[in-house]
DRENRO-566556 format. One record per residue (C-alpha): z, y, x; chain; residue number from 1. Coordinates in steps of 0.05 Angstrom, whole numbers, plus 5000, padded with zeros to 4 digits. Example, Ala and Ser with C-alpha at 12.3 -4.5 7.8 and 13.67 -1.06 7.14 Angstrom:
   pz   py   px ch   i
 5156 4910 5246  A   1
 5143 4979 5273  A   2
END
This chain:
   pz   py   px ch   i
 3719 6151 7851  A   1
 3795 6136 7853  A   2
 3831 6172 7907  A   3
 3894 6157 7929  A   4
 3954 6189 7922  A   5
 3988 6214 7994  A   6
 4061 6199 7999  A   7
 4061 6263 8041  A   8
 4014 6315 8067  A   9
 4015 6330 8135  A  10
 4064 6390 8161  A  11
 4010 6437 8184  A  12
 3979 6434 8119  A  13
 4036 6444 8080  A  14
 4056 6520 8122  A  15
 3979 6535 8115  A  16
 3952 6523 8043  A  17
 4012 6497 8004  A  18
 4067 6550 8019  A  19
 4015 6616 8000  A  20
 3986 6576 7947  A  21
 4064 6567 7925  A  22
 4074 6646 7945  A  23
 4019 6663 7894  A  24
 4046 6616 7841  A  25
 4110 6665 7847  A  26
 4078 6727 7838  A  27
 4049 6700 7772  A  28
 4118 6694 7749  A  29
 4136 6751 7775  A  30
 4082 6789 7728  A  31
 4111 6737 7665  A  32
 4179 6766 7672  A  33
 4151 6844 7680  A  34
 4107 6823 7619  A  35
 4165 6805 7580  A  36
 4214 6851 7598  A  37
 4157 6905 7576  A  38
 4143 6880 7512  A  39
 4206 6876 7473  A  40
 4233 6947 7516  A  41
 4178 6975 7479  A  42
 4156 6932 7419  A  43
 4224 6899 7409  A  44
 4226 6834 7362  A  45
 4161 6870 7322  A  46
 4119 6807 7361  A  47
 4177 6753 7353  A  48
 4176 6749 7426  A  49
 4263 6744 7414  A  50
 4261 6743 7341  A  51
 4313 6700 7331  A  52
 4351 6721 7391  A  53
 4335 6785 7416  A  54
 4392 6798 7468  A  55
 4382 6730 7486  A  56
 4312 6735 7502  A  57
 4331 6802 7544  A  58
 4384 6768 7590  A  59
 4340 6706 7598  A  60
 4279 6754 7619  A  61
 4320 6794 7672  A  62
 4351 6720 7695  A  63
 4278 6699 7699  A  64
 4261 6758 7737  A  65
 4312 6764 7783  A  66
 4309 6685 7804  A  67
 4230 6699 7815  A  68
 4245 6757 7861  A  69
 4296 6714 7908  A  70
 4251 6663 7903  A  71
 4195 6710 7937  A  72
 4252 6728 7993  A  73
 4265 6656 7996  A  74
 4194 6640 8013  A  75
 4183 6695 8063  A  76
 4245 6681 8100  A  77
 4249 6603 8101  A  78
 4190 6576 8091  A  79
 4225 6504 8094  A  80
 4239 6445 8051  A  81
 4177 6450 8007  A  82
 4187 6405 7958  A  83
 4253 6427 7946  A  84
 4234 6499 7933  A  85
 4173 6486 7890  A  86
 4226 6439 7851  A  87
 4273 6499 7841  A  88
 4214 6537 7817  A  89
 4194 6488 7765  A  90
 4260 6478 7741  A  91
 4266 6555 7730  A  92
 4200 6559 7694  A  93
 4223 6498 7649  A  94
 4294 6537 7630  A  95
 4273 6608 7624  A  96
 4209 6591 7581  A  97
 4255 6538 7531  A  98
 4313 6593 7526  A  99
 4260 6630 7507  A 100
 4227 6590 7465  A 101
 4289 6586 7429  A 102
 4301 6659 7422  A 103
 4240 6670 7389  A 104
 4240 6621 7339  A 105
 4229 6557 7365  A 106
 4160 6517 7381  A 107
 4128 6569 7328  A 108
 4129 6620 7379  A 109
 4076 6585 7420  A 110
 4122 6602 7486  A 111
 4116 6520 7498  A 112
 4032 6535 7520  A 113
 4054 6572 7575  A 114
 4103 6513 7603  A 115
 4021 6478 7620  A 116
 4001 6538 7664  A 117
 4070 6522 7709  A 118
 4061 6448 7701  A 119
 3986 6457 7730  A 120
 4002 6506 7789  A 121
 4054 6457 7810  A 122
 4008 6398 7808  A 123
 3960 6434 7845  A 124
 4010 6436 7905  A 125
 4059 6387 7890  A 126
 4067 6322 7928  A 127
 4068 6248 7906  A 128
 4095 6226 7836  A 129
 4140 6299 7841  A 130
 4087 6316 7784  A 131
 4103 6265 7734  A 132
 4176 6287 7739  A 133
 4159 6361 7734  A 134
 4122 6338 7662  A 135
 4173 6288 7637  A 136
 4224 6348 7649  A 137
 4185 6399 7611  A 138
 4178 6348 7551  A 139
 4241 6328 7548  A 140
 4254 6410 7541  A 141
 4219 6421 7489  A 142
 4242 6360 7458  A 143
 4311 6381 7457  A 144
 4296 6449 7442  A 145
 4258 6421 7371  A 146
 4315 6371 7368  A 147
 4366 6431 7366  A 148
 4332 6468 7307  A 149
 4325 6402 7270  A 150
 4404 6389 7282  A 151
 4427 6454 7274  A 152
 4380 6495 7225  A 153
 4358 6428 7186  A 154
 4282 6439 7200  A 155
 4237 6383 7181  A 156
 4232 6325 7228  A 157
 4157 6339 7214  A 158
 4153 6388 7259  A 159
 4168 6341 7319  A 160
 4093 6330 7321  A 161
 4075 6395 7359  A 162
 4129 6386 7411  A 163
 4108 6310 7414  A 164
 4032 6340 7428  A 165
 4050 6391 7480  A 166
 4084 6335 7513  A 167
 4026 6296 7517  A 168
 3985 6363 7544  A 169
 4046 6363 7598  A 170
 4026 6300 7627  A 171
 3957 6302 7617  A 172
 3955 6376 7646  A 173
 3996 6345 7705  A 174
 3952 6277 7719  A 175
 3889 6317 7714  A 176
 3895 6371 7752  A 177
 3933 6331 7808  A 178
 3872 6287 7811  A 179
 3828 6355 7820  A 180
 3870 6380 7872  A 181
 3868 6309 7915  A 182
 3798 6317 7921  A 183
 3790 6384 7931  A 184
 3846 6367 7992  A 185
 3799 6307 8006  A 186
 3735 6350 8008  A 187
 3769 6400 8046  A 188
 3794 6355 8096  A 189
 3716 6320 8107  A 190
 3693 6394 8104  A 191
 3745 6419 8161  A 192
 3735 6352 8204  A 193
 3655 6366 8203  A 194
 3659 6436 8210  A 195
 3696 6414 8277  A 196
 3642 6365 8298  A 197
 3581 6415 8281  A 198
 3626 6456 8333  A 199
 3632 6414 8381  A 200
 3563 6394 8374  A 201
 3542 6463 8380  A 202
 3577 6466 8444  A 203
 3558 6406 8478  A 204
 3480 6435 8457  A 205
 3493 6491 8494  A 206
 3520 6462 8552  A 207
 3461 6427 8552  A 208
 3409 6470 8545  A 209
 3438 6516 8595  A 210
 3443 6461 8645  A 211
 3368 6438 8639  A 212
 3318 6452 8694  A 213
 3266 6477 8642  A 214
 3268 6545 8609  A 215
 3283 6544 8533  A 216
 3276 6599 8487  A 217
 3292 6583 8408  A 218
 3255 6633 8362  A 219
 3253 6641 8285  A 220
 3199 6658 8242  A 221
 3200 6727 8252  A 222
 3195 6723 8333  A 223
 3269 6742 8347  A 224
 3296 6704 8401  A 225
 3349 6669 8369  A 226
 3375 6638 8437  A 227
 3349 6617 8519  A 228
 3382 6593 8576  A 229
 3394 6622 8650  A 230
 3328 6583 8670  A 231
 3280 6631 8624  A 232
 3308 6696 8670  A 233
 3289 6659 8730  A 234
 3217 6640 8713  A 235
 3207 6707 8678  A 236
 3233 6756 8736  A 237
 3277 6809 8696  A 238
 3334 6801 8653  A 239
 3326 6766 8584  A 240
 3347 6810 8528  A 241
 3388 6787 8471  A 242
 3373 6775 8403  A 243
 3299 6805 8417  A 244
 3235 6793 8393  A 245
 3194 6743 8434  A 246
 3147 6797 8454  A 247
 3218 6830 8508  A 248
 3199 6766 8546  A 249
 3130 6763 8551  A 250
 3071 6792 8523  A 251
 3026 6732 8536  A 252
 3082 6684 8516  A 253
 3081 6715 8442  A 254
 3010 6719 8438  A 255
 3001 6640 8455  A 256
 3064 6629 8404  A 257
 3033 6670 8353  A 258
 2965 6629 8361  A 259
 3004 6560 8353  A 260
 3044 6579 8293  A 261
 2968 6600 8258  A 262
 2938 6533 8280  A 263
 2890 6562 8334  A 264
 2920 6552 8396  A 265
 2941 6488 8433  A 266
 3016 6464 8435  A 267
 3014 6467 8509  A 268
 2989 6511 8570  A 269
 3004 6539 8632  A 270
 3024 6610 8636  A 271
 3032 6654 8703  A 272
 3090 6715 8701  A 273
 3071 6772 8734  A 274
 3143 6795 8752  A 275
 3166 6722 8783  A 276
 3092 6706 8804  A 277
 3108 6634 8776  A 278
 3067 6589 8740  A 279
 3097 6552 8686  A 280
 3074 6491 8643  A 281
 3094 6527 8556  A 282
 3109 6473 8503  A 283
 3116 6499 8437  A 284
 3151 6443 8396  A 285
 3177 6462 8312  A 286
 3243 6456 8316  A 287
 3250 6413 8249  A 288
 3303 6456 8213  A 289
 3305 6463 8141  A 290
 3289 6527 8108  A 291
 3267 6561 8179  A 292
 3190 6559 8212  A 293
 3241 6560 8281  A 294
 3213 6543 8346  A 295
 3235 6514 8413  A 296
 3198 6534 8479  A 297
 3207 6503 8537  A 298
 3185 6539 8607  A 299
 3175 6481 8659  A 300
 3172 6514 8727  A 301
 3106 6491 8751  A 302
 3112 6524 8821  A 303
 3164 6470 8846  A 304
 3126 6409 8825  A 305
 3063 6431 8869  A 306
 3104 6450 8924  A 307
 3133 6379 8919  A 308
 3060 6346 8913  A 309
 3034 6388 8966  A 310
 3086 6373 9018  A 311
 3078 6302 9013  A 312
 3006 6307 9014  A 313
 3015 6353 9077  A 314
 3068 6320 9116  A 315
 3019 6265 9123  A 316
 2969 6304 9138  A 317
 3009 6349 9188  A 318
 3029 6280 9226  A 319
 2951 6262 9228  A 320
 2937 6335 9256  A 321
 2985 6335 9291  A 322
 2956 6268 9329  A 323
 2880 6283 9327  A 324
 2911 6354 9366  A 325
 2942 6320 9421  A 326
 2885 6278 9433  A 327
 2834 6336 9429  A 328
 2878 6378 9481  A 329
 2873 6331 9531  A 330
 2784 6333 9539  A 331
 2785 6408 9515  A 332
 2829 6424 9580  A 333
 2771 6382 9619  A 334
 2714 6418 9581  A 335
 2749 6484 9599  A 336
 2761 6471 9677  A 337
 2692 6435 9682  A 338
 2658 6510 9651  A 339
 2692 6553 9696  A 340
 2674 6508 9755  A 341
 2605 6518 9721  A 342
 2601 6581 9736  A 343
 2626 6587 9793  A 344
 2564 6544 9830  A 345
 2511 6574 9786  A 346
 2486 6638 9790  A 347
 2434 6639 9738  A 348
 2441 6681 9681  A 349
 2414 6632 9629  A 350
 2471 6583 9661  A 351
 2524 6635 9652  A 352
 2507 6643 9576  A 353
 2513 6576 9565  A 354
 2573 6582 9604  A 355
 2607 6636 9562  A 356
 2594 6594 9499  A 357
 2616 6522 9516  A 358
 2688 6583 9544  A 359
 2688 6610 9476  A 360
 2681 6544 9433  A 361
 2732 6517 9481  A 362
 2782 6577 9466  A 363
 2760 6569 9385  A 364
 2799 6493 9389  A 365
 2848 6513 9432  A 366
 2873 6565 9388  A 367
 2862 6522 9327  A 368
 2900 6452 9361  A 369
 2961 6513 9372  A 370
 2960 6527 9304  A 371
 2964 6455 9282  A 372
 3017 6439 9328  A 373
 3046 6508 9304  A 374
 3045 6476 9232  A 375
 3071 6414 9253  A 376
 3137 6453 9277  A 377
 3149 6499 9216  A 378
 3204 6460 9196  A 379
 3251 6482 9260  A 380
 3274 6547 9222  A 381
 3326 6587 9259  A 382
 3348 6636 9202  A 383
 3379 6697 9212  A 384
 3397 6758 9171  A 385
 3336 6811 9190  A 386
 3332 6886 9164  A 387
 3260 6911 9145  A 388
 3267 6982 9167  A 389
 3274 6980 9233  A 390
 3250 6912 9244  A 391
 3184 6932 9207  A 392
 3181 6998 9248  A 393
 3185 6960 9314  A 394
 3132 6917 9292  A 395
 3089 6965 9277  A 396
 3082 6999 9342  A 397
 3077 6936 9382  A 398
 3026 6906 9341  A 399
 2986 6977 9351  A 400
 3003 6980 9425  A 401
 2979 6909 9440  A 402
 2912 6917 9399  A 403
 2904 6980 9421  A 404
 2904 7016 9355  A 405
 2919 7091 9337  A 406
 2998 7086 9307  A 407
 2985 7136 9250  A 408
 2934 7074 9214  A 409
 2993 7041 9199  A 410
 3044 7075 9144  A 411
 3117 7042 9121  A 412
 3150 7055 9058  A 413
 3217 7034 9036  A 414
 3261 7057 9000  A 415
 3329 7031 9023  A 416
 3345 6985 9082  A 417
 3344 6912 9054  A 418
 3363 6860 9090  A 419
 3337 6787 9083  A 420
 3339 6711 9120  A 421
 3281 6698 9162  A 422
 3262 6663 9223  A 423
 3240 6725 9275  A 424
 3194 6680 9306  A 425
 3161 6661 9240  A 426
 3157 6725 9208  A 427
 3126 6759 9269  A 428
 3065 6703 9269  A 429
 3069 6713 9193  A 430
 3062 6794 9193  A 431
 3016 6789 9247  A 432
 2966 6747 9208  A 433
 2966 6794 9152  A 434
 2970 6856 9182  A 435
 2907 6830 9229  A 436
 2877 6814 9170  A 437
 2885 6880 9140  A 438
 2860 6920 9200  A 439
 2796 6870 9199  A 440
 2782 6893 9129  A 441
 2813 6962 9111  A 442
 2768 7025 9132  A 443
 2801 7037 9199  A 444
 2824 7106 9190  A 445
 2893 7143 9186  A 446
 2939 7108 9138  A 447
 2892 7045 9121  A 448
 2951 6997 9121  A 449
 3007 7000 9091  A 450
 3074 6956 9094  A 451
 3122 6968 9034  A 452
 3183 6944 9020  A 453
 3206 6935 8944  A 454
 3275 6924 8922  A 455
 3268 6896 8852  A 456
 3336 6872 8808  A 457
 3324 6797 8835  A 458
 3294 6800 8891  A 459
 3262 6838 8958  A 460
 3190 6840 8965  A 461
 3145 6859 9024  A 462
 3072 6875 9015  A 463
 3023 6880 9064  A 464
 2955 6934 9037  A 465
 2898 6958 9067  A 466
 2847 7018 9027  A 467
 2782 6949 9039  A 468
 2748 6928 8989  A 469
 2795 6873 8977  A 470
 2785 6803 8957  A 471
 2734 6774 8911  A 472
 2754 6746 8846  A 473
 2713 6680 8856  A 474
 2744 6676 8933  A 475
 2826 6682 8905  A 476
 2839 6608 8897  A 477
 2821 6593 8967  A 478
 2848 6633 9007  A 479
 2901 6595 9029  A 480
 2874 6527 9036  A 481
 2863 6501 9104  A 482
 2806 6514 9138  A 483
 2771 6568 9089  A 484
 2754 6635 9127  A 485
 2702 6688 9110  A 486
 2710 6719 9187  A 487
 2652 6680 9230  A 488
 2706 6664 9284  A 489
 2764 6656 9246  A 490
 2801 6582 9250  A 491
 2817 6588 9173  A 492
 2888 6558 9188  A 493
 2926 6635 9189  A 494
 2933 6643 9123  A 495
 2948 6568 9103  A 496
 2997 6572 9158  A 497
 3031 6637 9142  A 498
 3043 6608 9079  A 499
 3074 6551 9100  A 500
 3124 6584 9142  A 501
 3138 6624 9088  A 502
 3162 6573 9050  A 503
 3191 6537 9108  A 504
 3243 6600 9099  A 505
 3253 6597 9027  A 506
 3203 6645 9001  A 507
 3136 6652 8973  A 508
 3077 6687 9004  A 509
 3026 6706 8941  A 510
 2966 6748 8939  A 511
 2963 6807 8892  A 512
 2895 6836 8853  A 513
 2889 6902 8853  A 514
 2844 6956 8851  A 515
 2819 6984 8928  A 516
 2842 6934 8978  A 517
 2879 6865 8985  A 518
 2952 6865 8979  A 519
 2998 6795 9008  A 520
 3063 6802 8992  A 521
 3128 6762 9022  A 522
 3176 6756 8958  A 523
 3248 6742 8974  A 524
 3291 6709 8911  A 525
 3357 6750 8909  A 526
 3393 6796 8964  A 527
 3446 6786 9022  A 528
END
């Protein structure tokens, strides 16, 4: 491949790569003068290093020296005109190395060799044709440095051939190398310019990945968690370590991962986190990078989805309800005023049975059209900032005044006084549910229910436990769809609808298993 060659490199390049490789080039002549200086101080002519010439050789060594030392000032202190300088430099090597040549004898010293090393460092930096004129110059040196012995000491015009060969090295030395450093300047260049677009790549990547709605975790063969976005801490519930192994995260996460890498497990399931209480849709996808077994997960928050899907499937169903309730209240209201006229003509016992149930039926869909219309309304939130202690502690003793329970069955723990956005309305209905609930079930004696407040890193949480047996496992998954109840009289709308306020106010209402008793528990995403 035939590069060009640049007329001029650019001036950043030049102060960055050019002027220290040109700094370097000076300490080697630096060391060259030292070298010689050395030798014949110690050695004298005994190497013909000045054995024709010996004070010659001296005065041109400390010349050489001395310019090499200003040169190194020069460089450090004016780091200008580059071609200019590394021409000075040349020209220096090119005289000091022929006045020495000629002190010690001539070409047969073998001083000429070390004109190539110069040439070559100053192709290596040296810009345009400058290099060609840097090797004509040291050939026409030597030339008339062979030419001088020929016309002065009558040496054989035979020996022309050695200067007319080192020549030839000059400008080969210079063309070659020249060509080497253009494309290692070329190859540089690509490499600098892609090593700039794999950064910028990177960083648009992690842009991205930070701004996606899924989780994403990127792990390498040995489960170390190479990188994950903001998204993973969300759907996990604590703070993501970094640079851990997969198992920091999750437990059940590395397990699954560990099955897909060995071929036994399936590329995709849902997973629930016990610290968020989210459900999440795992994907485990090879990430396709060479000499790794690296793997991308991504967390997709299932949660949100069936939220979505379930309040489009209930706001039509809440405006049906909602209907079919307003035309049941109108007949109930008759069937009601028609029983208690009812019993007031009849006096029969028998009658007045019948009486009490066609009252208590009547009371059964009254209640339940209130809780429909109740649900219909759950979207008129009136938030405002509420703190648990006392609000709790209030609660508390009117629930147990107004259902005529002993206060000491009821116990509240909390630790601190957290504050959080509620509707009152809604999270007195709410807390009433449960806590009725919980007095139904628990064992009814000092202490059976408990309200505690938890004030985890991300969020509040406030859990509702009574000492009952709890629910069964089979029984979990429906206890808060509409209509389900395991109390004879219950509507089997207070659950489904304390749910639904919950979320109304931005939170989640979840049911915990645990050993000796149910526990609900109102979980509040971050503080105020």
């Amino acid at each position: 491949m035939k590069l060009p060659l640049p007329a001029a490199y650019p001036q950043a390049e030049a102060t960055e790569s050019f002027w220290g490789s040109l700094r370097y080039f000076n300490l080697y002549r630096i060391s060259v003068g030292v070298l010689f200086l050395l030798v014949v101080l110690v050695y004298g002519d005994a190497l013909n290093l000045g054995g024709h010439n010996l004070r010659l050789f001296v005065y041109v060594c400390s010349a050489y020296l001395g310019a090499a030392l200003a040169f190194h000032v020069l460089l450090r202190k004016w780091p200008a005109h580059f071609n200019a300088q590394l021409t000075l430099h040349v020209v220096a090597d090119i005289a000091a190395l022929t006045l020495l040549m000629n002190a010690s004898s001539g070409i047969r010293s073998g001083l000429g060799v070390m004109l190539l090393i110069s040439l070559a460092g100053a192709a290596l930096v040296s810009r345009g044709t400058l290099m060609l004129f840097y090797a004509a110059l040291a050939s026409i040196a030597v030339l008339l440095e062979q030419s001088f012995w020929v016309l002065v000491y009558d040496f054989s015009t035979a020996n022309f051939l050695q200067p007319g060969l080192l020549s030839i090295g000059y400008f080969a030395t210079a063309l070659i190398t020249n060509g080497l450093a253009r494309r290692v300047i070329v190859n540089e260049r690509v490499a600098r310019q892609r090593g700039e677009d794999l950064a910028n790549q990177l960083r648009i990547n992690q842009l991205v990945i930070q701004d996606v709605q899924d989780g994403v975790l990127v792990v390498d063969s040995n489960g170390l968690v190479r990188q994950h976005n903001r998204q993973v801490k969300a759907l996990l519930g604590h703070a993501a370590p970094e640079l851990s192994q997969v198992e920091e995260y999750s437990a059940q996460l590395a397990e699954h991962l560990a099955a897909w890498r060995a071929g036994s497990g399936p590329d995709q399931i849902s997973l629930s986190f016990s610290d968020s209480g989210k459900l999440a849709r795992v994907r485990f996808v090879p990430a396709g990078i060479a000499g790794g077994n690296f793997a991308l997960v991504f967390l997709e928050d299932l949660s949100k989805v069936q939220e979505q899907a379930q309040q489009l499937k209930l706001a039509a169903l809440g405006r049906l309800t909602a209907n079919i309730a307003h035309e049941i209240r109108n007949p109930l209201s008759a069937i009601t005023h028609a029983a208690d006229l009812l019993r007031e003509e009849s006096r029969s016992s028998s009658r007045n049975r019948l009486v009490t149930i066609i009252g208590d039926n009547a009371q059964r869909l009254d209640h339940m059209v209130r809780d429909v219309l109740q649900l219909s309304r759950r979207d008129r939130v009136q938030a405002e900032t509420i703190h648990l202690r006392a609000f709790l502690a209030g609660f508390i003793d009117e629930f147990a005044q107004n259902e005529g329970i002993a206060r000491n069955a009821f116990m509240l723990e909390t630790v601190e006084d957290a504050a959080v956005a509620f509707d009152r309305a809604h999270l007195i209905q709410v807390l009433w549910n449960l806590v009725g609930n919980a007095w139904r079930h628990c064992r009814k004696q000092s202490g059976s229910v408990t309200l505690r407040v938890l004030h985890r890193a991300n969020r509040i949480e406030l859990h509702v436990i009574d000492d009952g047996a709890g629910v069964a496992r089979e029984l979990q998954a429906q206890l808060f769809e509409p209509f389900f109840t395991t109390f004879s009289s219950g509507t089997g709308l207070g659950l489904y609808i304390a749910r639904e306020l919950c979320a109304a106010n931005g939170t989640r209402l979840d049911y915990f298993d645990r050993r000796g008793g149910a526990d609900f528990g109102i979980l509040w995403q971050g503080t105020l």
